[in-house]
NUMIPA-767077 format. One record per residue (C-alpha): residue number from 1; residue in one letter; x, y, z. Coordinates in nm, 3 decimals, m for minus. Example, Ala and Ser with C-alpha at 12.3 -4.5 7.8 and 13.67 -1.06 7.14 Angstrom:
# residues 2
n, res, X, Y, Z
1, A, 1.230, m0.450, 0.780
2, S, 1.367, m0.106, 0.714
//
This chain:
# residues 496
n, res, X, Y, Z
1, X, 30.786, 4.089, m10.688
2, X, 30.965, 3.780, m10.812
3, X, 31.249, 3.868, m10.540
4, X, 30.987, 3.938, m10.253
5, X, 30.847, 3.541, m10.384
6, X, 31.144, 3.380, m10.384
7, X, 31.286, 3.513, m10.060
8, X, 30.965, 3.403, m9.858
9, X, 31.008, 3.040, m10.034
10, X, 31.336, 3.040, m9.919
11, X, 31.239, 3.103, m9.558
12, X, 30.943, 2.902, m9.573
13, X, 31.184, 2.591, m9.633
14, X, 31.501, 2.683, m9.461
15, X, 31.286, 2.801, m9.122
16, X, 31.105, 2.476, m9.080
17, X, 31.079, 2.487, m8.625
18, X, 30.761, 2.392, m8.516
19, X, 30.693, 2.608, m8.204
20, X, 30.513, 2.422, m7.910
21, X, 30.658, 2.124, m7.693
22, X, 30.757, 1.787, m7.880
23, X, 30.523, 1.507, m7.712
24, X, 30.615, 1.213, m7.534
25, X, 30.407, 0.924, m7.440
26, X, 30.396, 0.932, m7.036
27, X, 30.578, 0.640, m6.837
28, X, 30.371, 0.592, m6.547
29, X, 30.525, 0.314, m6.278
30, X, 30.307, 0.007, m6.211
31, X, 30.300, m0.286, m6.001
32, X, 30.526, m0.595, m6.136
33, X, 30.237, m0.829, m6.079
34, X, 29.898, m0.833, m5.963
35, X, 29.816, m0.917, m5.613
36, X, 29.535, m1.127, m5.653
37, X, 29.555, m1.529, m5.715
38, X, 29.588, m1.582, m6.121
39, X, 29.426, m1.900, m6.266
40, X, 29.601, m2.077, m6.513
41, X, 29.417, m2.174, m6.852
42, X, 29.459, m2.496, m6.988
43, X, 29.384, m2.414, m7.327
44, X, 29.514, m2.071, m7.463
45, X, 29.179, m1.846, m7.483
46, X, 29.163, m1.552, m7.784
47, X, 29.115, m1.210, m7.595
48, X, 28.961, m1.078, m7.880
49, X, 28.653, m1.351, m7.933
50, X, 28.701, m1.464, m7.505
51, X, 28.335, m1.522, m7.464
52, X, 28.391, m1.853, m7.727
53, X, 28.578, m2.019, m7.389
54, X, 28.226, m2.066, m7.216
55, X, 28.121, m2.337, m7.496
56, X, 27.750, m2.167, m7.607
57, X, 27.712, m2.114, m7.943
58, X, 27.379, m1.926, m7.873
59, X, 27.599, m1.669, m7.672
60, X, 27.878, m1.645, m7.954
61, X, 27.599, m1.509, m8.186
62, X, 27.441, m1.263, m7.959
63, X, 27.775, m1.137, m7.916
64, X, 27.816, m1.121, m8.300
65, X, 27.501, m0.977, m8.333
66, X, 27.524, m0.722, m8.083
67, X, 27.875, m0.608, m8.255
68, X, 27.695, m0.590, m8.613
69, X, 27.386, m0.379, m8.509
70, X, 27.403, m0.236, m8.155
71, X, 27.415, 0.204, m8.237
72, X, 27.659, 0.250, m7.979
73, X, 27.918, 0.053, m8.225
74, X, 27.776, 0.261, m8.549
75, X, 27.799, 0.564, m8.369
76, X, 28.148, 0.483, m8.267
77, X, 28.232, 0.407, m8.590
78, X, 28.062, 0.749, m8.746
79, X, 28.322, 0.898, m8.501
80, X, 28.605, 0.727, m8.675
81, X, 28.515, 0.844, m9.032
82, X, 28.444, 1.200, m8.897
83, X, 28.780, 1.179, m8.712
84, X, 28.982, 1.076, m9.038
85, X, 28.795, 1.387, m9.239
86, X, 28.888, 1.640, m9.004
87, X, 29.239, 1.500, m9.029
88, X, 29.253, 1.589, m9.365
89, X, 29.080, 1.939, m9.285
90, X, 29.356, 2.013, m9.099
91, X, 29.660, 1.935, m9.307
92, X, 29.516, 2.115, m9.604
93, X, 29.511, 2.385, m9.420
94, X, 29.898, 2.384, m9.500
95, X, 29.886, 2.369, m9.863
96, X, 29.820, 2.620, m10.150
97, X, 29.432, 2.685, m10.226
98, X, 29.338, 2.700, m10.594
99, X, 29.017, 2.857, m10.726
100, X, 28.910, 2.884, m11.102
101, X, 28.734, 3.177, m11.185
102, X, 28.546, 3.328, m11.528
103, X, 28.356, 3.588, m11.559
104, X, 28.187, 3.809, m11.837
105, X, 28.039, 4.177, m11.782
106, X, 27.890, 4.449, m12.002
107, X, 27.856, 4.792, m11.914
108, X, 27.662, 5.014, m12.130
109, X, 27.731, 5.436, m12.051
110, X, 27.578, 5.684, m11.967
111, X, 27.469, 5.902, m12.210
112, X, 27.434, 6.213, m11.996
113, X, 27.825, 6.155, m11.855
114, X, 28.008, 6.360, m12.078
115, X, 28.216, 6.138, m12.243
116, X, 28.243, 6.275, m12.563
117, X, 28.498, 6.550, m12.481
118, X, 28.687, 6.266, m12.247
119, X, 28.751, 6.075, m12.555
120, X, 28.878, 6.345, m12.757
121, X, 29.091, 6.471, m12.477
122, X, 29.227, 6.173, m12.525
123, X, 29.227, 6.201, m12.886
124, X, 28.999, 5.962, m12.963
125, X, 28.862, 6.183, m13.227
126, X, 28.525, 6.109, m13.378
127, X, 28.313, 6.071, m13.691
128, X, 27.967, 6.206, m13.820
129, X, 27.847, 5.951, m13.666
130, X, 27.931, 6.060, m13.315
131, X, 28.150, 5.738, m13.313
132, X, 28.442, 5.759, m13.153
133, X, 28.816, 5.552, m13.169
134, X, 28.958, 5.394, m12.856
135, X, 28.711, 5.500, m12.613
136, X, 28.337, 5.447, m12.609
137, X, 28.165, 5.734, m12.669
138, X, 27.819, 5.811, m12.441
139, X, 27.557, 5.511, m12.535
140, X, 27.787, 5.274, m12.632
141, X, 27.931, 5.003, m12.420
142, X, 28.187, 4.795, m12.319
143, X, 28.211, 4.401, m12.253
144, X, 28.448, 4.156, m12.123
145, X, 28.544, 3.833, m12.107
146, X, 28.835, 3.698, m11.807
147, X, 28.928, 3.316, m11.705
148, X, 29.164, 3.249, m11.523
149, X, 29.327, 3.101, m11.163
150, X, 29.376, 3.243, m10.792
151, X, 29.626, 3.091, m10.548
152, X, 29.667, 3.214, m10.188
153, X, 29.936, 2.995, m9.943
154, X, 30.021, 3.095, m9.542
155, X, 30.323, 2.997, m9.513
156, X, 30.328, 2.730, m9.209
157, X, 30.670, 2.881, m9.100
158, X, 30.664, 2.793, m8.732
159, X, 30.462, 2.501, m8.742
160, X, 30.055, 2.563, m8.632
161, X, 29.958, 2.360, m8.893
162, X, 30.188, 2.104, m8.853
163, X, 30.094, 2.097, m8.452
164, X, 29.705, 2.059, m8.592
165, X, 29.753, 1.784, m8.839
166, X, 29.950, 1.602, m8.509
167, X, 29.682, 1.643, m8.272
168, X, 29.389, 1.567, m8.592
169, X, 29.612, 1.288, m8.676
170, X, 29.609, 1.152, m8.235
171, X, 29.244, 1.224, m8.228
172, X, 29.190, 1.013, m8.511
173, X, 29.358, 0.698, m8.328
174, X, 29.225, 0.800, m8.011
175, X, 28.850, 0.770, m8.221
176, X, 28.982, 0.411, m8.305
177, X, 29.074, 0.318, m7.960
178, X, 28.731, 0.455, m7.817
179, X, 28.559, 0.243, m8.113
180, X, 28.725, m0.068, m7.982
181, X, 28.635, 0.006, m7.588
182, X, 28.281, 0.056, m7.697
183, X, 28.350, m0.319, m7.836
184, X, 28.484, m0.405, m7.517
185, X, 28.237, m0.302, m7.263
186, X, 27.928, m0.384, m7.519
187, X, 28.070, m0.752, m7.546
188, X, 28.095, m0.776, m7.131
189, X, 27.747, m0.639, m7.128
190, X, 27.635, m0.867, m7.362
191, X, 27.754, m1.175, m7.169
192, X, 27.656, m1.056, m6.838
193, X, 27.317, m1.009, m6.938
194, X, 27.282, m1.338, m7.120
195, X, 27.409, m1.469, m6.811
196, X, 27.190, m1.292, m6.591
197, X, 26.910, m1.449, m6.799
198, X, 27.032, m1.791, m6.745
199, X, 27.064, m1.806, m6.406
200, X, 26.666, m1.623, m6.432
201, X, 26.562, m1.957, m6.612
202, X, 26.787, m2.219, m6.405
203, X, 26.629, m2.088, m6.063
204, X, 26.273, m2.136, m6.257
205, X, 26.397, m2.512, m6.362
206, X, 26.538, m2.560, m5.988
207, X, 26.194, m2.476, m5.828
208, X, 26.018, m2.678, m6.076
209, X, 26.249, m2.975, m6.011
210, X, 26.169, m2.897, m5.628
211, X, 25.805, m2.916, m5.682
212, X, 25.844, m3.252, m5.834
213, X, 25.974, m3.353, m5.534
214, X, 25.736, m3.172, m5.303
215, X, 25.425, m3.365, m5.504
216, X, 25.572, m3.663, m5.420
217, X, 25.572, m3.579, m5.076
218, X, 25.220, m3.497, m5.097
219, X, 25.145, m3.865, m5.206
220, X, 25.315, m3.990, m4.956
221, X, 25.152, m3.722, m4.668
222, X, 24.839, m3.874, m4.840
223, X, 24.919, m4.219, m4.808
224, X, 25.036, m4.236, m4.436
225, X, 24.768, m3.971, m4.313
226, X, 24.505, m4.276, m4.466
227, X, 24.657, m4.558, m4.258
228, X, 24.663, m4.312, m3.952
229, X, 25.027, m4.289, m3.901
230, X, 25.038, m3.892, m3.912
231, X, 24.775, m3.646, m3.875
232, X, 24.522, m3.544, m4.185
233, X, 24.698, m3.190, m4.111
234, X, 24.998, m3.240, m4.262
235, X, 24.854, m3.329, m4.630
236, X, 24.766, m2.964, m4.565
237, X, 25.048, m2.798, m4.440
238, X, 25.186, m3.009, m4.760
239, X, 24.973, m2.861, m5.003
240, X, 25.096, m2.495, m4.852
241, X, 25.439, m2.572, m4.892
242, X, 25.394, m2.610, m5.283
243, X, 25.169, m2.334, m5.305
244, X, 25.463, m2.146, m5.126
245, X, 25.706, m2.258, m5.380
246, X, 25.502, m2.235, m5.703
247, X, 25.463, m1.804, m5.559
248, X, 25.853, m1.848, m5.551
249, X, 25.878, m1.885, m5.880
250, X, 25.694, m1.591, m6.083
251, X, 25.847, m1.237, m5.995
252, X, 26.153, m1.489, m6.151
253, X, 25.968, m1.550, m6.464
254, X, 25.893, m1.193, m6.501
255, X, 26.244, m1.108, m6.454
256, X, 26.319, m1.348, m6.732
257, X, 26.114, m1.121, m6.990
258, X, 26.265, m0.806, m6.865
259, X, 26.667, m0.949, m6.928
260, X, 26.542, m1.082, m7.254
261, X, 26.427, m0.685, m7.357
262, X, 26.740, m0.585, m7.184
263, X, 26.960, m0.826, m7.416
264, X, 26.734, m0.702, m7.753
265, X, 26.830, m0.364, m7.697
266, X, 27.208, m0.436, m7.640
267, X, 27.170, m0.651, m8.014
268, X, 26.995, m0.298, m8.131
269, X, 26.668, m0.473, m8.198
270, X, 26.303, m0.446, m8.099
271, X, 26.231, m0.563, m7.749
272, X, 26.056, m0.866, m7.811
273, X, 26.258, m1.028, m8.087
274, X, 26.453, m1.280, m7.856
275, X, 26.115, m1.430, m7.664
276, X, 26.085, m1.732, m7.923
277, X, 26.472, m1.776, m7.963
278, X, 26.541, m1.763, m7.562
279, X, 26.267, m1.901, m7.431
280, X, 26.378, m2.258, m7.357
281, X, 26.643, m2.301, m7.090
282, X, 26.999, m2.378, m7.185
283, X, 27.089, m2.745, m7.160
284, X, 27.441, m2.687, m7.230
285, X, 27.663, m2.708, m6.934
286, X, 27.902, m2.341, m6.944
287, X, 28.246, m2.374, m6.870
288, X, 28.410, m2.130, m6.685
289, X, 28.763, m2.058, m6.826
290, X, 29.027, m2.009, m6.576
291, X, 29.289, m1.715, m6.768
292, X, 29.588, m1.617, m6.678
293, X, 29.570, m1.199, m6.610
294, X, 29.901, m1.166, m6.760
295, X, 30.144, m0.845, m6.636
296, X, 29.986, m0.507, m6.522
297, X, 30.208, m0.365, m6.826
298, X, 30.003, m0.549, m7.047
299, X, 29.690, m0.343, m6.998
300, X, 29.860, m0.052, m7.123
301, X, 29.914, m0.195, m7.450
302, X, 29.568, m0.400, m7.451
303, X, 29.340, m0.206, m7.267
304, X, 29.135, 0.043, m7.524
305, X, 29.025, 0.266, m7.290
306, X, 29.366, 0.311, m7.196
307, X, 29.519, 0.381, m7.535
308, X, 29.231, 0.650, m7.617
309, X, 29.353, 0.855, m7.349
310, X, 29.709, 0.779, m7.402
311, X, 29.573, 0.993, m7.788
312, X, 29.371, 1.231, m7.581
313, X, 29.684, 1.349, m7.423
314, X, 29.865, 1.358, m7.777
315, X, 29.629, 1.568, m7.886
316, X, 29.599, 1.843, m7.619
317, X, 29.964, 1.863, m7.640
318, X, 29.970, 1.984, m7.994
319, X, 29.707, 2.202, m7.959
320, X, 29.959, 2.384, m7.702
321, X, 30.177, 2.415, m8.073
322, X, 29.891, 2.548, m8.259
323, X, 29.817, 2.800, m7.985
324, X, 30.214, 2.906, m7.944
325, X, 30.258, 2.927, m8.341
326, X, 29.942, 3.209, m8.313
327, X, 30.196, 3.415, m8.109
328, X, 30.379, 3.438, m8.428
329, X, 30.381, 3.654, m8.746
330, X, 30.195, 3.535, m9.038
331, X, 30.321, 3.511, m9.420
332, X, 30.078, 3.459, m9.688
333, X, 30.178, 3.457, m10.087
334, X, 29.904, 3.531, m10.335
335, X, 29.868, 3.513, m10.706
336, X, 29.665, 3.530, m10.971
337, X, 29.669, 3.451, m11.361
338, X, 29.366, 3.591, m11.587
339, X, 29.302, 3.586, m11.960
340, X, 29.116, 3.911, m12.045
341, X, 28.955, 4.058, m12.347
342, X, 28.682, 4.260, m12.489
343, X, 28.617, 3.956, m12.707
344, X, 28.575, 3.581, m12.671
345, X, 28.798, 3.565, m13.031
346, X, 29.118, 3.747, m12.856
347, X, 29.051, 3.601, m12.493
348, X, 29.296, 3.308, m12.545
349, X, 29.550, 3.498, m12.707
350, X, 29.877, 3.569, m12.548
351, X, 29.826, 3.952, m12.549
352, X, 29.532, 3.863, m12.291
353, X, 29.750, 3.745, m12.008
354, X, 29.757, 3.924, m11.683
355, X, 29.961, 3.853, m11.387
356, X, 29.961, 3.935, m11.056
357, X, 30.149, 3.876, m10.713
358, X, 30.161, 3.962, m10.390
359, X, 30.281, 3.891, m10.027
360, X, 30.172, 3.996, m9.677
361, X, 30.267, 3.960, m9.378
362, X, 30.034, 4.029, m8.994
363, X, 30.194, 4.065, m8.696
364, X, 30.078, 4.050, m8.363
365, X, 30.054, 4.359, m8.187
366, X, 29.802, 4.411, m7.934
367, X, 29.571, 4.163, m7.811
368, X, 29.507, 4.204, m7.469
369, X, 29.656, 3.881, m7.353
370, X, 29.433, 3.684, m7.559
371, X, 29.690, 3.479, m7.733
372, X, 29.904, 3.430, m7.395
373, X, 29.589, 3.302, m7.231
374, X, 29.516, 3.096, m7.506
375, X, 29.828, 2.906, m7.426
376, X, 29.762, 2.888, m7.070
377, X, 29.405, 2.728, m7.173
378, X, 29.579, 2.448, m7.387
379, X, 29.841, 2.369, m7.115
380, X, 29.577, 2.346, m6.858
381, X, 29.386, 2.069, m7.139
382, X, 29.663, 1.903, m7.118
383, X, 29.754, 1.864, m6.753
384, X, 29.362, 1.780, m6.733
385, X, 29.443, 1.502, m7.021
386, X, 29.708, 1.382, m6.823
387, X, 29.530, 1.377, m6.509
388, X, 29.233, 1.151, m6.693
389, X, 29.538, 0.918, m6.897
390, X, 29.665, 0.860, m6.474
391, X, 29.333, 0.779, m6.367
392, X, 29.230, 0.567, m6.584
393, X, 29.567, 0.356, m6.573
394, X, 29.470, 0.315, m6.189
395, X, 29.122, 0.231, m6.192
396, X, 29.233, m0.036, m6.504
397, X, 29.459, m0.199, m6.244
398, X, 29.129, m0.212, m6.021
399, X, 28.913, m0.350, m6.272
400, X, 29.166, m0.612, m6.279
401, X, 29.237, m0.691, m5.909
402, X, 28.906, m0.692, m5.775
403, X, 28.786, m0.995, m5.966
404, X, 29.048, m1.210, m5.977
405, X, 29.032, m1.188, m5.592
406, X, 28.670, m1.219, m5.638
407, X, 28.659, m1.543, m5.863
408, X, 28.920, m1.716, m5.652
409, X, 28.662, m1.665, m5.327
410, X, 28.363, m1.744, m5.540
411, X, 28.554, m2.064, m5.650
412, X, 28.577, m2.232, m5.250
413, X, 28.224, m2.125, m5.216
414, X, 28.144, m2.309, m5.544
415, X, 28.319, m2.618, m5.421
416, X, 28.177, m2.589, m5.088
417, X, 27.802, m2.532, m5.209
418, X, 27.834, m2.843, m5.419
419, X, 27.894, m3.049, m5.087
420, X, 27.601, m2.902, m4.968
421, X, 27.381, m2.948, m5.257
422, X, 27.474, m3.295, m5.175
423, X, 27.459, m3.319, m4.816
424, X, 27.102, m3.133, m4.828
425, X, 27.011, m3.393, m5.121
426, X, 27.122, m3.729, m4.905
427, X, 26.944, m3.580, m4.573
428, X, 26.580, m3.531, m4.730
429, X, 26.576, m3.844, m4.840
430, X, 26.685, m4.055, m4.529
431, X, 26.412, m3.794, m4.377
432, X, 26.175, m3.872, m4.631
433, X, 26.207, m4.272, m4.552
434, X, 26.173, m4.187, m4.183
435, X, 25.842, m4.013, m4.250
436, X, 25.697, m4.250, m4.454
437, X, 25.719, m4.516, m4.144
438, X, 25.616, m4.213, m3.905
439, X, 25.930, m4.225, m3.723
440, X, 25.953, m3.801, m3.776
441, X, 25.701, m3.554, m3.780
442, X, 25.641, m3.374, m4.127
443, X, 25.846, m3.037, m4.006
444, X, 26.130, m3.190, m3.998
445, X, 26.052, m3.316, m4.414
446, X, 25.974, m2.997, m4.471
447, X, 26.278, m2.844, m4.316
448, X, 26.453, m3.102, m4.551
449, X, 26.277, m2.957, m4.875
450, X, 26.365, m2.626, m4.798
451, X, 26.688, m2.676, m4.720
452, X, 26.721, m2.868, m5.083
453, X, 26.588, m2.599, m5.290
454, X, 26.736, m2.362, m5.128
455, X, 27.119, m2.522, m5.174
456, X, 27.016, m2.552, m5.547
457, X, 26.956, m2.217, m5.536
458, X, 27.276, m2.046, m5.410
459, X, 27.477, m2.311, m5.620
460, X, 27.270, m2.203, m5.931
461, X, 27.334, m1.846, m5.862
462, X, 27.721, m1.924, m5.788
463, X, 27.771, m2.087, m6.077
464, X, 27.646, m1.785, m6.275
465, X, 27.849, m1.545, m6.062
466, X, 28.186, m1.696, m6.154
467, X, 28.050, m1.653, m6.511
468, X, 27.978, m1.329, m6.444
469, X, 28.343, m1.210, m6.317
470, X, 28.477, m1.424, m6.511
471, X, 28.350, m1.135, m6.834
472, X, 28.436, m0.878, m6.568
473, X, 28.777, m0.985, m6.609
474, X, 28.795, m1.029, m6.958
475, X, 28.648, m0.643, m6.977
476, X, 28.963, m0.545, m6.725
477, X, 29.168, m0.725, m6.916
478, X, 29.118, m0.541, m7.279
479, X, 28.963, m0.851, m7.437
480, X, 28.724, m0.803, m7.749
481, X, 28.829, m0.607, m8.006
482, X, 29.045, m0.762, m8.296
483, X, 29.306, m0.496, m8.501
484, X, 29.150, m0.418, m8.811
485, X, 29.245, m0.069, m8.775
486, X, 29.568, 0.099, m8.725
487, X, 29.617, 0.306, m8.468
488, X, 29.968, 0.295, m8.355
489, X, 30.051, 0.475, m8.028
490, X, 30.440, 0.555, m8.079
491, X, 30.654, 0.624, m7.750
492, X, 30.751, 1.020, m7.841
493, X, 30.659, 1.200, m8.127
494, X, 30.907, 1.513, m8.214
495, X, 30.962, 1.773, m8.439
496, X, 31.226, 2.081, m8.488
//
């Protein structure tokens, strides 16, 4: 038995190949630059806190808030733990087991079993008594006491384990990647919305600014209808006009409440907890950062999303190991020590020990192809791994091109709606003069307030679209996580 230990030891260390291929972190070819325009920042902006560069406090702690409560991150993180636990799951499953074990039993005879002439076959003899020496005689009994260990160990000797703790170990830092992409895109969402919400309550102040003016026109409608330079009808048509513009205005402020539930639920809190706190309009003018969108290599060092499926394609290629190690015989040692005695007195004595060994060994004979297909199933995982890994390289270069060309257009239409908002501005009120001496007739004001509000409008709504990309590209670029925890992605990972 010792022999029979000692030479499956001996293979156990001096076999040592881990079956399976050896992976290597995929090259894929990208583009040397990006083909849209690039801003250049002025001031260096932190990809991992980016939504800081717009200047609102108020948006810096939804963001915060939103990272600290929303379940998407807790869940993510759940995954994380879980992750790490199953990685140690699977490289215990390469060590020794160890179970402790006592026991005590009693088992009284039968007195109808014959036992008497047993035990003096046996020359156990007897006495008047019917007792008898060595054996139990029929209604007597025997107990016992045992303590003592069990070991069992399969011997990892082509390497399934060692394939399984490798893809627990990528699965774990593909859990940490995923974590920080849920960070990423919750971060973007957070921003657009708030946004969104913004622009919801800067239309509102627009119109209401418009209606100041409109009132004013009213007055003056008023004034001139009195001394008979213009018809009474156009105090009237006037009158309308606000009407028409007050209307404007509400499906707006109903779309303000619904963005305001919409951010609650991305901070993980009850719908109506932001009414109070977001209820007055921003006064803060944003700044929109111009970045820099770096290399396309970058993103696959930054991007999250990226790097998770970079681990998603570590993983599936072990699990081809684990499968082509099953094709394999299996060792397993076993042992066992126990202390046993018919009394607790004697149990711990040396006289009590009993040892026992064994090893096995299974080999594969007959399966039906079920191991061979097995293989074929964890090869096609990882082509499909791969596949995904490609894909989402490519549509990370998208996410990246589409709104830098996007910003770059939205920023001439910026600059020209601000001539317009000026132009319009500067023409209602040399039109506004010319009414009040009755010089026009009041369409021509009123084509002049419309075109005002409505130039406010599109420049409001411009202004929160370059904000808007502006997070889009941030999201592209990988920005919003900060490394707390490791997950290093290392270019090839081998074994023999």
């Amino acid at each position: 038995m010792r022999r029979l230990l000692s030479v499956l030891l001996a293979s156990s260390l001096l076999a040592g190949c881990t079956v399976g291929p050896n992976y290597v972190a995929p090259n894929l070819p990208v583009p040397p630059a990006f083909v849209g325009p690039q801003g250049v920042s002025g001031a260096a902006v932190d990809p991992a806190r980016w939504w800081s560069a717009f200047g609102d406090p108020q948006l810096d702690a939804l963001v915060d808030r939103a990272l600290k409560g929303n379940p998407d991150i807790a869940i993510a993180a759940s995954r994380v733990r879980q992750a790490r636990m199953q990685e140690i799951v699977a490289r215990s499953a390469g060590l020794p087991s160890v179970n402790a074990a006592a026991n005590a039993s009693h088992v009284e005879f039968s007195k109808n079993a014959g036992f008497a002439s047993l035990a003096r076959a046996f020359g156990g003899g007897g006495d008047s008594a019917g007792g008898s020496q060595g054996i139990a005689l029929p209604g007597s009994g025997i107990t016992t006491f045992s303590a003592g260990f069990d070991a069992s160990w399969e011997l990892d000797l082509f390497g399934g384990v060692r394939r399984s703790t490798e893809g627990a170990r990528a699965r774990t830092d593909a859990a940490v990647w995923s974590k920080r992409d849920a960070a990423v895109t919750l971060a973007a969402e957070v921003a657009q919305a708030y946004f969104a919400l913004r622009l919801d309550q800067m239309q509102i102040a627009t119109i209401e600014q418009e209606l100041v003016r409109q009132r004013r026109a009213l007055q003056i409608a008023g004034n001139v209808a009195k001394v008979g330079l213009v018809p009474p009808i156009d105090v009237t048509r006037q009158r309308g006009s606000i009407t028409t513009t007050e209307a404007r205005a509400e499906p707006i402020r109903a779309d303000v409440a619904v963005r305001m539930h919409a951010l609650t639920i991305l901070l993980g809190e009850p719908p109506a907890t932001l009414m109070t706190e977001l209820a007055a309009s921003s006064t803060a003018a944003l700044a929109v950062p111009s970045i820099p969108a770096g290399l396309p290599s970058d993103l696959l060092r930054r991007r999250p999303d990226i790097r998770a499926a970079e681990r998603d394609l570590a993983a599936s290629t072990a699990d081809i190991g684990v499968a082509v190690a099953d094709l394999y015989p299996r060792f397993t040692l076993t042992g066992m020590a126990q202390l046993i005695s018919t009394t607790l007195g004697t149990l711990f004595q040396g006289d009590s020990l009993q040892l026992t060994g064994s090893g096995a060994a299974q080999f594969p004979l007959l399966d039906w192809g079920r191991r061979k297909s097995t293989v074929k199933i964890r090869e096609e995982d990882r082509e499909q791994a791969y596949q995904r890994y490609r894909a989402t390289v490519l549509q990370a270069l998208r996410d990246v091109e589409d709104p830098l060309i996007q910003i770059d257009a939205e920023r001439r239409r910026n600059a020209a709606l601000q001539r317009a908002v000026v132009d319009a501005e500067s023409s209602a009120k040399s039109t506004e003069s010319q009414y009040r001496t009755g010089f026009i007739a009041q369409d021509a004001l009123l084509n002049a307030e419309t075109q005002v509000l409505s130039a406010r409008e599109q420049l409001v709504a411009s202004d929160a679209q370059l904000r808007q990309l502006t997070a889009a590209l941030f999201k592209a670029l990988g920005g919003g996580w900060e490394a707390g925890e490791g997950a290093a992605v290392p270019a090839s990972t081998s074994s023999s």
